[in-house]
Every structure is written in structure tokens, then in C-alpha cells.
PDB file as gemmi writes it, atoms N, CA and C in Angstrom:
CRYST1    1.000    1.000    1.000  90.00  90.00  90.00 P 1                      
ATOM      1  N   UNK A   1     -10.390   8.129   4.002  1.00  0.00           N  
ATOM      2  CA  UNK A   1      -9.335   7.562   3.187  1.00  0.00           C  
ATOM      3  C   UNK A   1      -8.256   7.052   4.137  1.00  0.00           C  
ATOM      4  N   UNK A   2      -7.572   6.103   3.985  1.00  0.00           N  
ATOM      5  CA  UNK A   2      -6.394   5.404   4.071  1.00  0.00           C  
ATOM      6  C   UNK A   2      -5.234   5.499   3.555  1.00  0.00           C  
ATOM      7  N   UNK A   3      -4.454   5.670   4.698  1.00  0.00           N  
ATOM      8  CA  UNK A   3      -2.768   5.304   4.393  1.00  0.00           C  
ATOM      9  C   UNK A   3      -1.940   4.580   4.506  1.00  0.00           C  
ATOM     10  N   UNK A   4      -2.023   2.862   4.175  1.00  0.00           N  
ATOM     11  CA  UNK A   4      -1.126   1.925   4.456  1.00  0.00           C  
ATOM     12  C   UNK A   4       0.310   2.007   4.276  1.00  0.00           C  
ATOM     13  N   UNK A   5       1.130   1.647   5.137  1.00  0.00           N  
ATOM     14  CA  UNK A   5       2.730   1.411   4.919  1.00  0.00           C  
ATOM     15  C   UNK A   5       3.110  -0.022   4.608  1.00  0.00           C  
ATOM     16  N   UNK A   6       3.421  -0.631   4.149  1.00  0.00           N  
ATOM     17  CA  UNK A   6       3.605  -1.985   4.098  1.00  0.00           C  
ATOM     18  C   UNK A   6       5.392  -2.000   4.048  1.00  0.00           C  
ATOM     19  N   UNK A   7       5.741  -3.038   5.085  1.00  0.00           N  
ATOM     20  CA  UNK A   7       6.938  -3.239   5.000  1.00  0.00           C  
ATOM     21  C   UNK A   7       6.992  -5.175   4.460  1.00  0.00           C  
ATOM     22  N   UNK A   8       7.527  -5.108   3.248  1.00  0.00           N  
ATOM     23  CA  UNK A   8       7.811  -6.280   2.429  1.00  0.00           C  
ATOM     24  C   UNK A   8       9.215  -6.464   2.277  1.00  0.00           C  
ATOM     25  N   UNK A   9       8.911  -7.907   2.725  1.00  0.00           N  
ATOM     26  CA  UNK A   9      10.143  -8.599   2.699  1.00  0.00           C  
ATOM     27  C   UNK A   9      10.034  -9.150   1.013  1.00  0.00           C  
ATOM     28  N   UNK A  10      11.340  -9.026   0.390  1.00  0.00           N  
ATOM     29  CA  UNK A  10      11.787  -9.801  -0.738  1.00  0.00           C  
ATOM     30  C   UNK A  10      11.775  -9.347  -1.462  1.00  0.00           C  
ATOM     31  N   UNK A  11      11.574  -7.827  -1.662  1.00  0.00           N  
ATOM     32  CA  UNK A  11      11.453  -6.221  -2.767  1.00  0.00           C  
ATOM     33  C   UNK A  11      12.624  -5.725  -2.510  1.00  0.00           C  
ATOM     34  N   UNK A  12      13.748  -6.047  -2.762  1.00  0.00           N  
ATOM     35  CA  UNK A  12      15.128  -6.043  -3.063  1.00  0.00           C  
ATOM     36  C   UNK A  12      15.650  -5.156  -4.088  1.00  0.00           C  
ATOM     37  N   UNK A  13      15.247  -4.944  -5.697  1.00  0.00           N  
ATOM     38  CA  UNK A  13      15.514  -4.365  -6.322  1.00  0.00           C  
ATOM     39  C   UNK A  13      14.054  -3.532  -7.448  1.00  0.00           C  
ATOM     40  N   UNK A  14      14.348  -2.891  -8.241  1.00  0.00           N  
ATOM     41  CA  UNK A  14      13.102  -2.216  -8.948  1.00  0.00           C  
ATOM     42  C   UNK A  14      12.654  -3.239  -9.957  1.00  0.00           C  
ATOM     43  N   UNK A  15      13.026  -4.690 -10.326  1.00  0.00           N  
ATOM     44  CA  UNK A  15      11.689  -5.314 -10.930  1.00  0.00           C  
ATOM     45  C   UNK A  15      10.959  -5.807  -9.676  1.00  0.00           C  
ATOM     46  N   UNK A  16      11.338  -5.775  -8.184  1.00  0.00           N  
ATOM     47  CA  UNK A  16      10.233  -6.843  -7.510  1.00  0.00           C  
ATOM     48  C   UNK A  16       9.671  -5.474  -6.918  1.00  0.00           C  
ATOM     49  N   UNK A  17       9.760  -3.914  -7.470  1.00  0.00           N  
ATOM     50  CA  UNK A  17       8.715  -2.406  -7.249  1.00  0.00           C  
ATOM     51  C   UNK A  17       8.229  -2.569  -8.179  1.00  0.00           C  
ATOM     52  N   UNK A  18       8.375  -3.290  -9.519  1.00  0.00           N  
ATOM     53  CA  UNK A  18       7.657  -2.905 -10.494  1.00  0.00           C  
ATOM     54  C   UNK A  18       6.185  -4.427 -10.310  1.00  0.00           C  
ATOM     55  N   UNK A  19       6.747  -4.961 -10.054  1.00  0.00           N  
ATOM     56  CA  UNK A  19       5.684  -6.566  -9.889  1.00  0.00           C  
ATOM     57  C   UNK A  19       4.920  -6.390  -8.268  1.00  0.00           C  
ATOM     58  N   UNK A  20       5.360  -5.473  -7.303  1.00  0.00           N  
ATOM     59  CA  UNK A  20       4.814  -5.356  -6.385  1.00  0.00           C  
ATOM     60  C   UNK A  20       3.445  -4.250  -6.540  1.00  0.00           C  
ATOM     61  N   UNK A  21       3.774  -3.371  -7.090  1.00  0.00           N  
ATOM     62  CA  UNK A  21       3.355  -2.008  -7.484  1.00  0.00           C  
ATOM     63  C   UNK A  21       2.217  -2.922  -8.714  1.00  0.00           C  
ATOM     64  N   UNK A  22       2.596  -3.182  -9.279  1.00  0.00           N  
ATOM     65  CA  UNK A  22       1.162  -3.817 -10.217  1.00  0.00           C  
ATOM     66  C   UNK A  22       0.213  -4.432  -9.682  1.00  0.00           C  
ATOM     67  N   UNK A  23       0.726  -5.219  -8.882  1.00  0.00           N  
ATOM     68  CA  UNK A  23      -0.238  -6.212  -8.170  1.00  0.00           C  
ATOM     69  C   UNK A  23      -0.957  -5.474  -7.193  1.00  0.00           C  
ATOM     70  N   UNK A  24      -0.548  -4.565  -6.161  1.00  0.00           N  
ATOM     71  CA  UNK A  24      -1.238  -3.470  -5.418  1.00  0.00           C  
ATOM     72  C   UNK A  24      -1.886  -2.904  -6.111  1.00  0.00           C  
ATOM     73  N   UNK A  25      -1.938  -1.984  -7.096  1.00  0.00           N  
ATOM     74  CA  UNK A  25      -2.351  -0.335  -7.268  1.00  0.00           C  
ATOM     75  C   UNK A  25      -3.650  -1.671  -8.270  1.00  0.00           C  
ATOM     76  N   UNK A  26      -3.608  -2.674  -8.677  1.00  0.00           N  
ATOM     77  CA  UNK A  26      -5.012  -3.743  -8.870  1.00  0.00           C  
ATOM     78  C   UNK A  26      -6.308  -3.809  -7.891  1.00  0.00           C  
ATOM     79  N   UNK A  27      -5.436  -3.613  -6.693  1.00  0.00           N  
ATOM     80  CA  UNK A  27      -6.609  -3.839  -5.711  1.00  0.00           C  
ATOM     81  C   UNK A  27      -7.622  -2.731  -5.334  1.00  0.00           C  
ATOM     82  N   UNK A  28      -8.953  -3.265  -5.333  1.00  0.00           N  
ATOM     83  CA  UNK A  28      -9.820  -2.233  -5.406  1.00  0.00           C  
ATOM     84  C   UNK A  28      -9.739  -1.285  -3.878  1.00  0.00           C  
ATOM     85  N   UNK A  29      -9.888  -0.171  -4.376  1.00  0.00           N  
ATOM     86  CA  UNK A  29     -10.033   1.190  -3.797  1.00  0.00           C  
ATOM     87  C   UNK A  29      -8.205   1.470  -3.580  1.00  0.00           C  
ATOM     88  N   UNK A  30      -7.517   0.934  -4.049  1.00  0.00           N  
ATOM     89  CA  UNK A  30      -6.194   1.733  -3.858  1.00  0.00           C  
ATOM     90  C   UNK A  30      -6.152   3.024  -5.128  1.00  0.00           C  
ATOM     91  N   UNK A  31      -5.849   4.042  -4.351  1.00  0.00           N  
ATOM     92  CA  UNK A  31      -6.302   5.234  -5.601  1.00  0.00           C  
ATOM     93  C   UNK A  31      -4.257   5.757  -6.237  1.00  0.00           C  
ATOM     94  N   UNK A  32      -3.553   4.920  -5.165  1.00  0.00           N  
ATOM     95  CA  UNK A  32      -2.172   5.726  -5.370  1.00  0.00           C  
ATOM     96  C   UNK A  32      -0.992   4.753  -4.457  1.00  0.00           C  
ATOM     97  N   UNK A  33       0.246   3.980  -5.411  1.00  0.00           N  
ATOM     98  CA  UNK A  33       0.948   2.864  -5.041  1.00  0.00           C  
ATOM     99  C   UNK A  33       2.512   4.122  -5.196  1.00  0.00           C  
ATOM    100  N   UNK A  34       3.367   3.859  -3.901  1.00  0.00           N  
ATOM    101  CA  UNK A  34       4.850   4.442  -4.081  1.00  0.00           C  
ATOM    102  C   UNK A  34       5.502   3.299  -3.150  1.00  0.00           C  
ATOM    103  N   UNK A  35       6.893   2.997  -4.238  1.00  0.00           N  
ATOM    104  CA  UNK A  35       7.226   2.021  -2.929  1.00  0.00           C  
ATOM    105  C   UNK A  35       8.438   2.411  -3.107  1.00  0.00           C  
ATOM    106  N   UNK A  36       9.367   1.698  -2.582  1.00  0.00           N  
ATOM    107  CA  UNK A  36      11.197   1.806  -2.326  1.00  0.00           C  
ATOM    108  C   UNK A  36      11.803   0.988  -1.685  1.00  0.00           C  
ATOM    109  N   UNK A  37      12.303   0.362  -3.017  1.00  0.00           N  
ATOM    110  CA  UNK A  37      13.030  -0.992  -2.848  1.00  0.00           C  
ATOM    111  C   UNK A  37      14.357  -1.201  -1.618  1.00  0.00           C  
ATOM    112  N   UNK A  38      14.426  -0.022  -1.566  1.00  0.00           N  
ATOM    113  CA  UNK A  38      16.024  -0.046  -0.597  1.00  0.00           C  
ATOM    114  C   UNK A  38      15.429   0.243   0.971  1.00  0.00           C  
ATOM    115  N   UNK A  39      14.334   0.695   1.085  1.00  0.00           N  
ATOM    116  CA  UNK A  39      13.890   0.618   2.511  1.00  0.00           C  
ATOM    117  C   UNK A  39      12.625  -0.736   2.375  1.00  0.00           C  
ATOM    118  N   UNK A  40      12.573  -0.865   1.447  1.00  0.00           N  
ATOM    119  CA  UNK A  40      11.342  -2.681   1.006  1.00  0.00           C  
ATOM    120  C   UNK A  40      10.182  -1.687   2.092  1.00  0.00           C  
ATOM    121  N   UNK A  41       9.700  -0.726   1.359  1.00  0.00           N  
ATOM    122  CA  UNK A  41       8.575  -0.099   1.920  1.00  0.00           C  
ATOM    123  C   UNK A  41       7.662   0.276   1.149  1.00  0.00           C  
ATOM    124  N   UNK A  42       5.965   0.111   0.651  1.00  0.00           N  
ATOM    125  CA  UNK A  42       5.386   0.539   0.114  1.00  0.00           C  
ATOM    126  C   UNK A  42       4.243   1.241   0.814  1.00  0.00           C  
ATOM    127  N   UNK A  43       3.988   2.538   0.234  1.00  0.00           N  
ATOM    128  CA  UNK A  43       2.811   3.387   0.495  1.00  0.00           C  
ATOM    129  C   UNK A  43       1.781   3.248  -0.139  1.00  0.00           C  
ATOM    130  N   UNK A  44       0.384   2.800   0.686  1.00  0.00           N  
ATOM    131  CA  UNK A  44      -0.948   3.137   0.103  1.00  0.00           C  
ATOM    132  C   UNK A  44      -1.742   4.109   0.065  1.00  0.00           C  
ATOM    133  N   UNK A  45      -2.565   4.147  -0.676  1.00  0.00           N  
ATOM    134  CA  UNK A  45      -3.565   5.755   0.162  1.00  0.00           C  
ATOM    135  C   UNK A  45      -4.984   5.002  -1.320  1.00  0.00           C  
ATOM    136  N   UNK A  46      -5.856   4.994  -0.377  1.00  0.00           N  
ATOM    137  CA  UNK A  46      -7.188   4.979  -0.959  1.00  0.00           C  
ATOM    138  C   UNK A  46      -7.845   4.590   0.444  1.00  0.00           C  
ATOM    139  N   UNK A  47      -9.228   3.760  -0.258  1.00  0.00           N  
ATOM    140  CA  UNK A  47     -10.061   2.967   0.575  1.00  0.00           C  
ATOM    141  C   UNK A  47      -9.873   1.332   0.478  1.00  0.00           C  
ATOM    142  N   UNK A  48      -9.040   0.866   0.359  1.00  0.00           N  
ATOM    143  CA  UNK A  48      -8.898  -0.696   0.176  1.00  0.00           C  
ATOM    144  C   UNK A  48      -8.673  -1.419   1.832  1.00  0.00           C  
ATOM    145  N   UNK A  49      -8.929  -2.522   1.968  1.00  0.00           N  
ATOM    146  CA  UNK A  49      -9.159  -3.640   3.031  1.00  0.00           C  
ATOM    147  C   UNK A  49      -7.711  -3.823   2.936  1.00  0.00           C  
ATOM    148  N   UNK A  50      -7.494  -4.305   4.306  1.00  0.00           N  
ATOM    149  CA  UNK A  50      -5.878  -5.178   4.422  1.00  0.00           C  
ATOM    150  C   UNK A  50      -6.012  -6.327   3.958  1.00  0.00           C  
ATOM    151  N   UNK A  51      -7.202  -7.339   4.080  1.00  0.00           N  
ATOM    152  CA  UNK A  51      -7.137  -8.477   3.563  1.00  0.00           C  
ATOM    153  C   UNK A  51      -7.150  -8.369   2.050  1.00  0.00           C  
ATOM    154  N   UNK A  52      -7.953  -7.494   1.118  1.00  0.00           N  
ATOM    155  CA  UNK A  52      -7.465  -7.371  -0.088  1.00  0.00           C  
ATOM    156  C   UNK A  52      -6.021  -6.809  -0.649  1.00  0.00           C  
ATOM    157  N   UNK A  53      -4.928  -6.365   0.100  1.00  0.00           N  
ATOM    158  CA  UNK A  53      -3.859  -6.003   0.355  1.00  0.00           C  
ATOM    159  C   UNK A  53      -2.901  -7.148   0.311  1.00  0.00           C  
ATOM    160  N   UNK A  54      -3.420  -8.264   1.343  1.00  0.00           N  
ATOM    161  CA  UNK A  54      -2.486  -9.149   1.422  1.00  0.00           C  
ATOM    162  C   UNK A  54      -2.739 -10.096   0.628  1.00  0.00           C  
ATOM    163  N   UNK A  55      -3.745 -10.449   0.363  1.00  0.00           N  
ATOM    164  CA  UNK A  55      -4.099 -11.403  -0.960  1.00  0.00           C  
ATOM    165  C   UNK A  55      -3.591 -11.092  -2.465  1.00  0.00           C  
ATOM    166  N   UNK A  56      -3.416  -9.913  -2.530  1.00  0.00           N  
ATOM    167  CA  UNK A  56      -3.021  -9.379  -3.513  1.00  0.00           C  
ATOM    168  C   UNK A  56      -1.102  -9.947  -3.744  1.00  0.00           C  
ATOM    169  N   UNK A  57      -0.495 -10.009  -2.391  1.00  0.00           N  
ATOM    170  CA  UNK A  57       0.554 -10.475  -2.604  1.00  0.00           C  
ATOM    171  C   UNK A  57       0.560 -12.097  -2.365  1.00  0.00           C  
ATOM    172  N   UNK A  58      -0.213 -12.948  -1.942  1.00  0.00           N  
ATOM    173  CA  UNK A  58      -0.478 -14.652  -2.065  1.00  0.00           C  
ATOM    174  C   UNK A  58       0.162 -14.837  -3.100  1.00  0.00           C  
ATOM    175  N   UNK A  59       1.179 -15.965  -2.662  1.00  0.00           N  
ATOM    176  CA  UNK A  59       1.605 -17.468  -3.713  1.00  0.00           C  
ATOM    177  C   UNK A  59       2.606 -15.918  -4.518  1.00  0.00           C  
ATOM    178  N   UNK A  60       3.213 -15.128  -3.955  1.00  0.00           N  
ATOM    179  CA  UNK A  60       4.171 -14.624  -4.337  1.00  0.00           C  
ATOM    180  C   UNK A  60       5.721 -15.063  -3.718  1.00  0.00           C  
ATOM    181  N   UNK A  61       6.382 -14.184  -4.580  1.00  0.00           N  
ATOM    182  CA  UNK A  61       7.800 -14.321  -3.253  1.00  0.00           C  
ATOM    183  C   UNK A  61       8.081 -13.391  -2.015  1.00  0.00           C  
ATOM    184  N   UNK A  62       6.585 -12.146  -2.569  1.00  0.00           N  
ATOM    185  CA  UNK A  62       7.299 -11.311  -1.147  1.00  0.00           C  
ATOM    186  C   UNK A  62       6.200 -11.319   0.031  1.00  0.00           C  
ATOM    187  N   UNK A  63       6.777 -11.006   0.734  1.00  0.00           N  
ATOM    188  CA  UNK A  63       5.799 -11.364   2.547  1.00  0.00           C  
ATOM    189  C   UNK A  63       5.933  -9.784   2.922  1.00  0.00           C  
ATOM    190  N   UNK A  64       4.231  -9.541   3.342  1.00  0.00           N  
ATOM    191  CA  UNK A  64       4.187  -8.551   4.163  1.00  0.00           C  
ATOM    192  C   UNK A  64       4.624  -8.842   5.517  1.00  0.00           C  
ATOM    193  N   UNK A  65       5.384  -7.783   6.128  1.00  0.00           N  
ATOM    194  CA  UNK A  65       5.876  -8.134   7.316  1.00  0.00           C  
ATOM    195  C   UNK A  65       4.974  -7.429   8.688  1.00  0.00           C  
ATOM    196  N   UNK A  66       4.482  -6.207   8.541  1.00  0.00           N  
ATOM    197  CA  UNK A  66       4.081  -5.343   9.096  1.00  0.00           C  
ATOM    198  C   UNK A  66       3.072  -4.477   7.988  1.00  0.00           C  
ATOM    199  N   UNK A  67       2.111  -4.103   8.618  1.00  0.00           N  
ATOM    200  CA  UNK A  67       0.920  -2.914   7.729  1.00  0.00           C  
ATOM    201  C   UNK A  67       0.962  -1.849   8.840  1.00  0.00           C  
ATOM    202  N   UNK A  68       1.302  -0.789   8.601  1.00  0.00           N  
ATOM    203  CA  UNK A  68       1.231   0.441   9.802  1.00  0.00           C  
ATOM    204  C   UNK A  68       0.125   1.454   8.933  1.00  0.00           C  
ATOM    205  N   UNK A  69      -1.352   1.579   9.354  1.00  0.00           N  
ATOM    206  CA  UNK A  69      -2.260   2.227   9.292  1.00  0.00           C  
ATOM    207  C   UNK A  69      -2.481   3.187   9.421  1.00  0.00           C  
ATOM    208  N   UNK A  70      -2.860   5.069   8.224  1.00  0.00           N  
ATOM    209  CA  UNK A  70      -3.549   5.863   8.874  1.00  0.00           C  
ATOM    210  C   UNK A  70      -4.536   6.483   8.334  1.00  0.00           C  
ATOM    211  N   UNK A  71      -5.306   7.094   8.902  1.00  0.00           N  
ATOM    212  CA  UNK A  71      -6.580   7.911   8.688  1.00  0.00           C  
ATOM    213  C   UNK A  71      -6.188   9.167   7.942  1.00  0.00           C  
ATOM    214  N   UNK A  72      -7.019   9.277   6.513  1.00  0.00           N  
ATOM    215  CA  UNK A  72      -6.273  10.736   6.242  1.00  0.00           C  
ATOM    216  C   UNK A  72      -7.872  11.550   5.713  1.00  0.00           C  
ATOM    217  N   UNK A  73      -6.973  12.851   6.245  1.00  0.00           N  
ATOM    218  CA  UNK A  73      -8.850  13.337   6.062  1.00  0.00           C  
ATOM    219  C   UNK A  73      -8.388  14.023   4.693  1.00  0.00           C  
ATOM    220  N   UNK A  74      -9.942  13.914   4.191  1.00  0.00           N  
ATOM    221  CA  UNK A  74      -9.841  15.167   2.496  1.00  0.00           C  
ATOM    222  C   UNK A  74     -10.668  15.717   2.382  1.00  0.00           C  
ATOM    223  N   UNK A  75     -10.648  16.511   1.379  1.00  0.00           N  
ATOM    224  CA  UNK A  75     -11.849  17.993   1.304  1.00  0.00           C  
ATOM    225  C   UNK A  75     -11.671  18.949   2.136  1.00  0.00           C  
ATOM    226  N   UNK A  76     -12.784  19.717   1.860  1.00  0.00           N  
ATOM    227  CA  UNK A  76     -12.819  20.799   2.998  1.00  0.00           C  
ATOM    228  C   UNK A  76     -13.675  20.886   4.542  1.00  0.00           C  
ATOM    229  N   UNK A  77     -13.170  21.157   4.664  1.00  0.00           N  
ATOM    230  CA  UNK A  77     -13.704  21.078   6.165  1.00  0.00           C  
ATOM    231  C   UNK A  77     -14.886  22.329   6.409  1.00  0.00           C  
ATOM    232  N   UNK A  78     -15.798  22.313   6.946  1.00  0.00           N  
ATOM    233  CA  UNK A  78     -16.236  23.103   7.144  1.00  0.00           C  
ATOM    234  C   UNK A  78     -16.042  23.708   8.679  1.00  0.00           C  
ATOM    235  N   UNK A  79     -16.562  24.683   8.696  1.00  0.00           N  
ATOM    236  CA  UNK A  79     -16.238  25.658  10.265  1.00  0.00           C  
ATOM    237  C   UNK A  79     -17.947  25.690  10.845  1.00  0.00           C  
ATOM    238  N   UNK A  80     -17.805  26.000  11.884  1.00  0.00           N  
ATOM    239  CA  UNK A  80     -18.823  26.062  12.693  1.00  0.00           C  
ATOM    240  C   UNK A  80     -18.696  27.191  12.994  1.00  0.00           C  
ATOM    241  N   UNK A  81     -20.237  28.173  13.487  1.00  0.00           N  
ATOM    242  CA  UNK A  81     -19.467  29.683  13.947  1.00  0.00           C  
ATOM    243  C   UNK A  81     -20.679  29.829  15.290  1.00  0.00           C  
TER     244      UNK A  81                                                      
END                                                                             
């Protein structure tokens, strides 16, 4: 699983979280959208592509500026003995 950060330019106030946040949490394998308009930062977490990420915002008003990427592990882990 995946943890995208997206820093967007032009998410200024909570209708351009509410029109950003729709258009993301659309794209396939995003399982979970949080954003915040006053730092213009949104969090991903699923399995989705960056290019389906950024297409998702095309022929909008806001511009991804930066995607900062991470690996997140889930389940249980097993032990070795």
C-alpha cells in the first residue's frame, strides 16, 4: 500500500477540499482521501498510480506541485523462529 502527499496549488478554501477530495478518492485503488486547505496538502493511502492521480486533477484549476511517496506495510507480519 501507498501513501501519497500531494502538495496543490489553488486549494485555498474547503469548497476547492471538497472538489479536490471527490475527484481523488474517484481514482481507482485510492482506499482513503484527507486534505487541508490551509497547508493545500492532500493525503493518499491505497494502491493507485501517480499518473491516475494527476489526471484526475487535468483541465482543473488546481496544479499538483510536488507528490512525496510512501510505502506502508499492513497485516501481520509473521516471525521467523
Amino acid at each position: 500500500m501507498t501513501e501519497l502527499t500531494l502538495y496543490v496549488e489553488g486549494m485555498g478554501c474547503r469548497d476547492c477540499v471538497r472538489e479536490v477530495t471527490a475527484r481523488l478518492r474517484d481514482v481507482p485503488g485510492v482506499e482513503a482521501v484527507a486534505a487541508d486547505h490551509r497547508r493545500s496538502v492532500v493525503l493518499l493511502i491505497g494502491s493507485m498510480s501517480h499518473s491516475d492521480v494527476v489526471a484526475a486533477l487535468e483541465g482543473t484549476r488546481f496544479h499538483i506541485d510536488r507528490i512525496d511517496a510512501d510505502s506502508i506495510e499492513t497485516g501481520s507480519r509473521q516471525q521467523s523462529s
